[in-house]
C-alpha positions as CSV (number, residue, x, y, z in Angstrom):
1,X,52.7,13.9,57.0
2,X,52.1,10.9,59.6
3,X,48.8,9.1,60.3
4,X,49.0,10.8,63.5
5,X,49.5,14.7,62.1
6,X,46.8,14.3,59.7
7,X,44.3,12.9,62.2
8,X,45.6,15.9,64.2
9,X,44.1,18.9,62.0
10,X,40.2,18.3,61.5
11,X,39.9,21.8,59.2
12,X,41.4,19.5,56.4
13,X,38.2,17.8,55.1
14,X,37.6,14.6,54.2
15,X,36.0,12.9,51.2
16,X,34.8,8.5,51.2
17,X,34.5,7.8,47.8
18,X,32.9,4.1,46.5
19,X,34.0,2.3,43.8
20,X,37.0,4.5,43.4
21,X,39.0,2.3,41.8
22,X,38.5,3.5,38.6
23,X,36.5,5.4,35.9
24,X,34.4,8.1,37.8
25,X,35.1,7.6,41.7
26,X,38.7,7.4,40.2
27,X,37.8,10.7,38.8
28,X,35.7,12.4,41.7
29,X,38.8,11.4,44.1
30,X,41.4,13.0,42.0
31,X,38.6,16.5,41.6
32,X,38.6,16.1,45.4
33,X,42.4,16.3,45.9
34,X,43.2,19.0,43.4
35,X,41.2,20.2,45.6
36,X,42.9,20.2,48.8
37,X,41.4,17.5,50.6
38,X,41.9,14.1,51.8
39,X,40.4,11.1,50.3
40,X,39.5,7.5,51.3
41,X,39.3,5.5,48.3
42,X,36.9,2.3,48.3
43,X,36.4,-0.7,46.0
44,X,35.9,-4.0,46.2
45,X,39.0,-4.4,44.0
46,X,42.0,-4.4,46.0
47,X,44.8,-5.0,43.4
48,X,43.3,-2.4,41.6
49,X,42.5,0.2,44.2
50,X,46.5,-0.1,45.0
51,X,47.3,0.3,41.3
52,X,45.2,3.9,41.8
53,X,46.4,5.1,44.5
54,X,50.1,4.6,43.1
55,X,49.1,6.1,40.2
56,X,48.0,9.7,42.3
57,X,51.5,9.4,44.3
58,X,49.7,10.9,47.8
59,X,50.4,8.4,49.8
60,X,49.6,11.0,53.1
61,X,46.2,12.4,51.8
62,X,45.0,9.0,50.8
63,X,43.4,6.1,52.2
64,X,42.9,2.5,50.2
65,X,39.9,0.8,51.4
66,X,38.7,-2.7,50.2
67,X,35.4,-3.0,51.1
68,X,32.5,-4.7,49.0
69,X,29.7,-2.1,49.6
70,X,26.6,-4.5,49.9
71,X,28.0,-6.1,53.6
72,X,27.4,-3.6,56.0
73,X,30.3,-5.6,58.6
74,X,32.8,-4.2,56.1
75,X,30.8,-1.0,55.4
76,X,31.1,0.0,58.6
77,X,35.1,-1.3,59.4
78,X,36.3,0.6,56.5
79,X,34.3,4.2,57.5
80,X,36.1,3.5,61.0
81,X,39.5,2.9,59.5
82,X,38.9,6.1,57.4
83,X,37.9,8.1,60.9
84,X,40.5,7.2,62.9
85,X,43.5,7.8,59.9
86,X,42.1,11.5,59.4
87,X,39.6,12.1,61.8
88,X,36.4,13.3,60.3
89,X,34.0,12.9,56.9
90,X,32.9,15.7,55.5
91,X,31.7,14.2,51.9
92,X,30.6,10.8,51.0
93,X,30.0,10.0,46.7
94,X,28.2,6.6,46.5
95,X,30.2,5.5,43.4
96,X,29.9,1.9,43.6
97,X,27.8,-0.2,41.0
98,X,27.9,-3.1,39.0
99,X,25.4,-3.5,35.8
100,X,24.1,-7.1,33.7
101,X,22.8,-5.6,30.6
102,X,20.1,-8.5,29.2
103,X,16.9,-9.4,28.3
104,X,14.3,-9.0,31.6
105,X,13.5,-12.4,31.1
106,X,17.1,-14.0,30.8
107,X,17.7,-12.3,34.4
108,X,18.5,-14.6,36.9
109,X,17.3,-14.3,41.1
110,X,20.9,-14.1,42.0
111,X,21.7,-11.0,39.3
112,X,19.0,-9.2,40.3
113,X,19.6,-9.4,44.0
114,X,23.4,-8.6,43.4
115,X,22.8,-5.4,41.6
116,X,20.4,-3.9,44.1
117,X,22.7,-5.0,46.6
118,X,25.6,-3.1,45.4
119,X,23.5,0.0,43.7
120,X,21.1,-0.1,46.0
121,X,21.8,-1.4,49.5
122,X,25.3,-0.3,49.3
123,X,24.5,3.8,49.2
124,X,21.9,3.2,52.3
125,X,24.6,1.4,54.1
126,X,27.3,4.2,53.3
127,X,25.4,7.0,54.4
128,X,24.0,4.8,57.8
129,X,27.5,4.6,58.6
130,X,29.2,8.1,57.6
131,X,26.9,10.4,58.6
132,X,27.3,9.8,62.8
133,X,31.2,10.6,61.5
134,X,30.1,13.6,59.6
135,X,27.4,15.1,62.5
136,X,30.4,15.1,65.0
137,X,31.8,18.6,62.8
138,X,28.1,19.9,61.9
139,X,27.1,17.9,58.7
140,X,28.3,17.2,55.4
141,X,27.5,16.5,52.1
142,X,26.7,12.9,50.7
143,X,26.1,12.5,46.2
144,X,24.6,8.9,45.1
145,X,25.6,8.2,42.0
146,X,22.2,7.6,39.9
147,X,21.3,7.5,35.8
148,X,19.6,8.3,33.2
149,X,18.5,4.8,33.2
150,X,16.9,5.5,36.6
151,X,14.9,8.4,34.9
152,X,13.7,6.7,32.1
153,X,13.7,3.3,30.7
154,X,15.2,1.5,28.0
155,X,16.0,-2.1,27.0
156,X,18.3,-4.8,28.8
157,X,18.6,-2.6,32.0
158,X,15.7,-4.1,34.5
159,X,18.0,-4.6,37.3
160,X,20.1,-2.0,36.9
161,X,17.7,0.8,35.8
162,X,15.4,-0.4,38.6
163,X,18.2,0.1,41.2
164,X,19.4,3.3,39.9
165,X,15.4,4.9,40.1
166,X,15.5,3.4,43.8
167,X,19.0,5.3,44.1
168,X,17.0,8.5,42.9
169,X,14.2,7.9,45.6
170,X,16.6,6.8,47.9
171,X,18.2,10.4,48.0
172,X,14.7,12.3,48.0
173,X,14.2,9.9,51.7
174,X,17.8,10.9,52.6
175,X,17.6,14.5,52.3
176,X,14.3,14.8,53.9
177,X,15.7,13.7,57.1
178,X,19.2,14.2,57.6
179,X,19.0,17.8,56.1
180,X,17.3,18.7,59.6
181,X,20.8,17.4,60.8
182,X,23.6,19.4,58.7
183,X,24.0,16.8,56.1
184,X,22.4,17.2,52.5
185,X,22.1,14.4,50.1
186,X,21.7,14.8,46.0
187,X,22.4,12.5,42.9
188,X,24.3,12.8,39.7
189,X,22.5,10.9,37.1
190,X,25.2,10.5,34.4
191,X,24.2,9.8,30.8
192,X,26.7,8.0,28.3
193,X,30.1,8.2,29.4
194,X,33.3,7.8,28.2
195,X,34.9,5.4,30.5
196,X,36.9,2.0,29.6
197,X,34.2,0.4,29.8
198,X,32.0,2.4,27.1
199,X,35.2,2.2,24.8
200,X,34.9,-1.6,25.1
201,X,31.3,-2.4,24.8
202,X,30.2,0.4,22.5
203,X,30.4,-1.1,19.0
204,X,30.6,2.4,16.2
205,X,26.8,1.9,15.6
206,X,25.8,2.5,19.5
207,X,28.1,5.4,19.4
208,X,26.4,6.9,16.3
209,X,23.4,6.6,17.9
210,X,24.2,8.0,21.3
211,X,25.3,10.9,19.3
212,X,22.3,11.1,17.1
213,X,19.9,11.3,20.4
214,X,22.4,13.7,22.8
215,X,22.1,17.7,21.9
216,X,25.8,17.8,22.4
217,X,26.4,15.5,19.9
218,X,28.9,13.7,22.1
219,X,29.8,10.7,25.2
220,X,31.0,12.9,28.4
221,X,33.9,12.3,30.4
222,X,34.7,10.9,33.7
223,X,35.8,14.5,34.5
224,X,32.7,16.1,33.5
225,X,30.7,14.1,35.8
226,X,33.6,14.7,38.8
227,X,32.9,18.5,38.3
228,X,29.2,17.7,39.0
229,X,30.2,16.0,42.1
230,X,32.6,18.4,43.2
231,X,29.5,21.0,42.9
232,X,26.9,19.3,44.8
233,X,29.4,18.8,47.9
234,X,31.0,22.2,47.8
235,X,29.8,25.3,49.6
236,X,28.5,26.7,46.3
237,X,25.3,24.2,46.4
238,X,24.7,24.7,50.2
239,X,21.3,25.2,50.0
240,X,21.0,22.7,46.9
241,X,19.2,19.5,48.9
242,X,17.3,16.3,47.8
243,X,17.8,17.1,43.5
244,X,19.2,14.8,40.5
245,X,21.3,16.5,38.4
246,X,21.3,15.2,35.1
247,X,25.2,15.4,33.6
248,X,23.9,14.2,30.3
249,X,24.6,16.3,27.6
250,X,20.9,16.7,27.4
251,X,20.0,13.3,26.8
252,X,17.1,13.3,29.2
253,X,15.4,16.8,28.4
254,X,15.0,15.6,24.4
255,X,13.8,12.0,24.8
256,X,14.1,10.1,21.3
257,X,16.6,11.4,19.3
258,X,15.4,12.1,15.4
259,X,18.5,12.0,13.6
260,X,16.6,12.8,10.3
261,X,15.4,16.2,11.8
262,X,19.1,17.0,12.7
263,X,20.7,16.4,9.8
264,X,18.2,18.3,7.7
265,X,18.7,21.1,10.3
266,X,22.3,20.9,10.0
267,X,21.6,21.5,6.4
């Protein structure tokens, strides 16, 4: 199908993922097209973004979009690109994020500005620029991508658990006015993951202990937190507006995990 054919049937709806590169916006994209709809895929990382979109093969219900999320210029060229190619938004996931994990006094200005830039700034300036597409067809659906280190604190996360609680307010101010409009706004607020990243950084001792303080006894997977997307933006959570969903295994209902309690249990 042309440019111009898909433009030319609106019923087909539309998803902008962020940071969708990879990991979990690769994940939500891919949920999204199994799904029957078209997808514009952002990230700041163009060599990899290509790689991506090679990898799903659909080149007509795809859109690469190289974009750095924190400058609203390129914010708002890339939602126009994506509206003239298919003609509508009907879902926006704010995916995009970057993390430093160190001590709150080893922080530097510049770190701390970047990652409420991009985890921050970059949701409000996603949804400023995709709902007057969305409005045009009724309203739509728009999921920030929070944490569990936005609802409750732990060590070497100042920036980025700080962002990630602003990400969780962020949605409450978003829902209260544009659900008036058509559009609601929720967050996901993933707990430990296993993306590339995780497998890297997570030496057997952290994993242990992620498993020791999760009820389920395991990471989750990119997938997982996709299906928790795909809910909040389909017509089966229509009157679901302003919430966090916690995909976490449980993490965040149980607090400190007592490993010595479970194993006795589990005898």
């Amino acid at each position: 199908m042309s440019a111009k054919a898909a433009a030319s049937t609106p019923s087909r709806k539309v998803a902008l993922v962020t940071g969708a590169a990879r990991g979990i916006g690769l994940a939500v994209a891919r949920r999204f097209l199994r799904e029957g709809w078209r997808v514009g895929l952002l990230d700041i990382d163009g060599p990899e973004l290509a790689k991506a979109l090679a990898a799903i093969g659909e080149p007509d219900r795809t859109l690469a979009l190289e974009c750095d999320v924190a400058i609203g210029a390129q914010v708002d060229a890339a939602v126009t690109e994506l509206a003239a190619r298919f003609g509508r938004i009907d879902a926006l996931v704010n995916n995009a994020g970057v993390a430093v994990f160190k001590p709150m006094l080893e922080h530097t200005a510049a770190e701390w500005e970047r990652v409420i830039a991009v985890n921050l700034t970059g949701p409000f300036l996603c949804t400023q620029a995709c709902a007057p597409v969305m409005l045009r067809h009724g309203g739509g659906s728009v999921v920030n991508i929070a944490s569990i280190s936005g609802l409750r604190a732990s060590m070497l996360r100042v920036a980025y658990g700080t962002s990630k609680a602003g990400v969780i307010h962020l949605t409450r101010q978003q829902a209260a006015e544009l659900g008036n409009l058509g559009i609601r706004v929720n967050a996901i607020a993933p707990g430990p993951v296993d993306t590339a990243m995780a497998k890297k950084v997570h030496t057997p001792d952290i994993r242990a202990d992620y498993h020791d303080a999760i009820p389920l006894n395991r990471y989750g997977s990119e997938d997982e937190i996709a299906n928790g997307v795909w809910f909040l933006c389909s017509d089966e959570a229509s009157y679901v507006n302003g919430q966090t969903l916690a995909v976490d295994g449980g993490f965040d209902a149980v607090g400190i995990g007592l490993p010595s309690l479970r194993g006795a249990r589990a005898r």
